[in-house]
N, C-alpha and C positions, 0 to 999 in steps of 0.2 A: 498755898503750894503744898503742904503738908498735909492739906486733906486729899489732894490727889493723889498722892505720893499714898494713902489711907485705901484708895479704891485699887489701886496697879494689883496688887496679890489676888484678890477678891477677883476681878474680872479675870486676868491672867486664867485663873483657874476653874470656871464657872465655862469658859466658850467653847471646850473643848467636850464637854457634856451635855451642851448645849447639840452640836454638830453630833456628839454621837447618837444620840436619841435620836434626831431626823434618818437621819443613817437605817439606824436598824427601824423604827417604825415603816421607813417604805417597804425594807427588807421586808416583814410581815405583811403587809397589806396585799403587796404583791406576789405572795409564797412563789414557790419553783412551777411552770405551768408543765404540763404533761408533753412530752415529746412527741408522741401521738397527736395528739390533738393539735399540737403547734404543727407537724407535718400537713395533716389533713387538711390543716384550713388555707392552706395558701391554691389558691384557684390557678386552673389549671387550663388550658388550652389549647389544639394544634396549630393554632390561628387562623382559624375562619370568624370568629367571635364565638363558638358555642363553649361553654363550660362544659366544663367533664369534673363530675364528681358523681359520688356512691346513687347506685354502684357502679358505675363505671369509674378505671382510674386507667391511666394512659403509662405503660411502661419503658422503665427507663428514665420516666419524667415524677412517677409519685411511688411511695413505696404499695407493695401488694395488698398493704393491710387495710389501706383506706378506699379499698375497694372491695366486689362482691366475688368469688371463686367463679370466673368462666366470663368473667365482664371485663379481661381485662384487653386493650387500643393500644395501637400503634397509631403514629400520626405518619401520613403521606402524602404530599403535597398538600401542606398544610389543613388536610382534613383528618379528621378519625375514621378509622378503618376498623372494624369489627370482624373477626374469623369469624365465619362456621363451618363447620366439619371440615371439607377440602378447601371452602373458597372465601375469598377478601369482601368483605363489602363495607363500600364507601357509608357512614351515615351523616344523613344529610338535615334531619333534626331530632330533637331529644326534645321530649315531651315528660320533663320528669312527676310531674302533679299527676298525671294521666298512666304512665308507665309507659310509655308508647314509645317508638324511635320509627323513625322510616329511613330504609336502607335502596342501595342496589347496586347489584352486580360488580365489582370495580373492574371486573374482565370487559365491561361496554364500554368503559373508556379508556383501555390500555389496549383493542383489541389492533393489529397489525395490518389489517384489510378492511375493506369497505363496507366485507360481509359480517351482519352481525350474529352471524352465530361463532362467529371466531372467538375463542378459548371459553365460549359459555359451554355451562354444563347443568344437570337436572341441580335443581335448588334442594338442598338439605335443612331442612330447621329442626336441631334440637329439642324438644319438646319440654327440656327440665328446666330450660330459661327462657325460650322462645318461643310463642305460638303466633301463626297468623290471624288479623281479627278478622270478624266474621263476613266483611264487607269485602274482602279481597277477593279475586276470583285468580282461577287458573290461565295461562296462555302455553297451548299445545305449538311448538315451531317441530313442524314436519319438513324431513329435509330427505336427499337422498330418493326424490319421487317419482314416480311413473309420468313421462311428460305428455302422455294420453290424458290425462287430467287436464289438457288445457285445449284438449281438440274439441269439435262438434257440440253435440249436445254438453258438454263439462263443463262449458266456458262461464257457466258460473261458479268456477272456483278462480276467476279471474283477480276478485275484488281480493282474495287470500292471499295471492303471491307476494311474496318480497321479491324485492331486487336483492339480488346480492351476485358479488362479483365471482367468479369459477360457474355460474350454473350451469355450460357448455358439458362439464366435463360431470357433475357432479347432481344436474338435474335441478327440476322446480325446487324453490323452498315455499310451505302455507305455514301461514298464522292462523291460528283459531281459538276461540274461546272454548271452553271448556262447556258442553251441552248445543255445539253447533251443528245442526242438523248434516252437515257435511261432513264430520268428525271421523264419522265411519266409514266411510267410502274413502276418503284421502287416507285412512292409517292403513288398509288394505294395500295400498301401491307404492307407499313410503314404508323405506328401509329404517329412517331414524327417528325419532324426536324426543323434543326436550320438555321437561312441562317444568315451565315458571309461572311464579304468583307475580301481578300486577294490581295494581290500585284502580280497578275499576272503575269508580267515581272520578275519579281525576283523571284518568286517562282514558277515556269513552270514545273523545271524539278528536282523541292524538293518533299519530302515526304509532307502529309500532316502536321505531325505534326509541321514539321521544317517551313513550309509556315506559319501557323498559328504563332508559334513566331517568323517570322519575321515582321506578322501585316500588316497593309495598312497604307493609306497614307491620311491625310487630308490638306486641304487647311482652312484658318479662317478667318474669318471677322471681323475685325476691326480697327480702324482709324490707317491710317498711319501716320509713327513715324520719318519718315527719313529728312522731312523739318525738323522740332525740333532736333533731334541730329546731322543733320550738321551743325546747328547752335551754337551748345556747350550746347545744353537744356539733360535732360532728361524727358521722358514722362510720363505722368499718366493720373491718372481719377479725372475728380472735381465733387464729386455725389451731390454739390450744385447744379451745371446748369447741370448735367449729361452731360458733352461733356469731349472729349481730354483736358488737361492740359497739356502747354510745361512749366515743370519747371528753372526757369534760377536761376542765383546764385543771381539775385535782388529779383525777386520775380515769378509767376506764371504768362507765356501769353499766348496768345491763339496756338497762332500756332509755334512760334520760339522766339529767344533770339536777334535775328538781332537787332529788333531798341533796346532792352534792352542797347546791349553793347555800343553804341556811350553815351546813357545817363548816362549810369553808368560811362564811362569817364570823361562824360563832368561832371559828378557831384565830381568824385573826386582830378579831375583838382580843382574845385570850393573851394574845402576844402583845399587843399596846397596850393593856391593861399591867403586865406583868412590866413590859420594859417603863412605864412611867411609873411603878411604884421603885426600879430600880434605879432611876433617875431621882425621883423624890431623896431618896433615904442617900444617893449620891451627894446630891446638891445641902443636904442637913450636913454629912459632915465638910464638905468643902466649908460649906460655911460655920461651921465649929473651928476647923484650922484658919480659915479667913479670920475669924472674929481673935482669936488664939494670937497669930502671928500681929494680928493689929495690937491688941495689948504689949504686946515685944517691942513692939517698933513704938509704942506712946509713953512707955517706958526708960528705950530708951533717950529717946529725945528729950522727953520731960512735959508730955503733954498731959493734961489733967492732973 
């Protein structure tokens, strides 16, 4: 009973430095991660299933930073929506490997009438983020037309017509490709038109209407993201130096997280290394006063 009574100080005193060591070693292992990089990596979505990350970020839902200046969505009816210049467009995939996205018009499916040229308007593409590729071609809609275009000899501008609902008041509407031999004779008699980009290849042997939501194709400009995320980063924008930002879990570097990680090792190496020789030289004297107090207590009892 007395030898128990020999271990109670000792233990008593030893578990509590015991627990603090596990304490602060995970503290070090784990250092503080970057508040950046914890924002950016939580994935993002309007809920169609597509992710939206750099450079695109969706606002109001990620902060500005973890995105590219001029990329930044709205969600609308649970898709992403992309400005340019005047107008909304729906995108409908993101091709991030490729740089690509395919959009179109969101005024074709919000339009109030039957007729599709309702709230469209000529397509603006920015060129400092957006170019069309090269596969896309032009669609001339000629509105506002001379309806001698549909008499006599003309009526091969038949196969061109849309249907659309007002034409009584407001005249033929044509469709045309861009290099259609008819092109010039119908812009002579038509007051309007509009000239949108469509997907050529995909849309060849649709209707118009169906072409138009299927939209065109762009390609975008801005810094690549792929050194930085195979490195374990994620990317953004630093609008202090205005360049790329690779976020790491240390903190922000230029371009990837590579030399981050060997130093972030070696610096939490530094911390377990430090807190176990603080724990050593702990544990020496507990057990100096352990051994101390035991003498006292075999002393007083009369042990040895």
């Amino acid at each position: 009973m007395s030898q128990h009574l020999l271990l109670i100080p000792f233990s008593a005193f030893i578990n509590p430095f015991i627990v603090t060591f596990l304490l602060l070693a995970r503290k070090a292992i784990s250092a503080d991660v970057d508040p950046r990089y914890l924002s950016c990596s939580i994935p993002q979505t309007c809920g169609d299933g597509q992710i939206i990350s750099f450079p695109f970020y969706i606002q109001d839902q990620q902060e500005s930073f973890c995105g590219y200046p001029g990329f930044n969505l709205v969600c609308h009816n649970s898709s992403p929506v992309l400005r340019l210049r005047d107008d909304n467009y729906i995108i409908h995939q993101i091709d991030y490997k490729n740089q690509i996205i395919r959009v179109s018009n969101a005024a074709i499916f919000n339009r109030s009438t039957a007729c599709i040229l309702d709230r469209l308007t000529n397509t603006s593409i920015p060129d400092d983020r957006f170019n069309l590729l090269s596969n896309q071609t032009e669609l001339f809609l000629l509105s506002r037309c001379n309806s001698t275009l549909l008499r006599g000899s003309n009526s091969e501008f038949l196969k061109d017509k849309v249907n659309c609902s007002g034409e009584p008041e407001t005249g033929p509407i044509f469709s045309m490709f861009d290099g259609d031999t008819l092109l010039g004779s119908a812009s002579e008699v038509c007051e309007e038109a509009l000239l949108l980009p469509v997907d050529a290849q995909r849309g060849e042997n649709e209707g118009i209407e169906r072409m138009l939501e299927r939209g065109f194709v762009l390609n975008w400009t801005a810094s690549n993201c792929s050194i930085c995320e195979s490195s374990g980063g994620k990317c953004g924008f630093d609008y202090g130096t205005y360049h790329l930002s690779c976020f790491c879990p240390d903190r922000p570097h230029a371009w990837s997280c590579a030399s981050a990680t060997a130093t972030e090792g070696e610096f939490s190496f530094l911390n377990v290394h430090m807190i176990s020789v603080s724990l050593s030289l702990s544990l020496s004297l507990a057990l100096f006063l352990s051994t101390k107090e035991q003498v006292g207590i075999e002393a007083r009892i009369g042990i040895g």
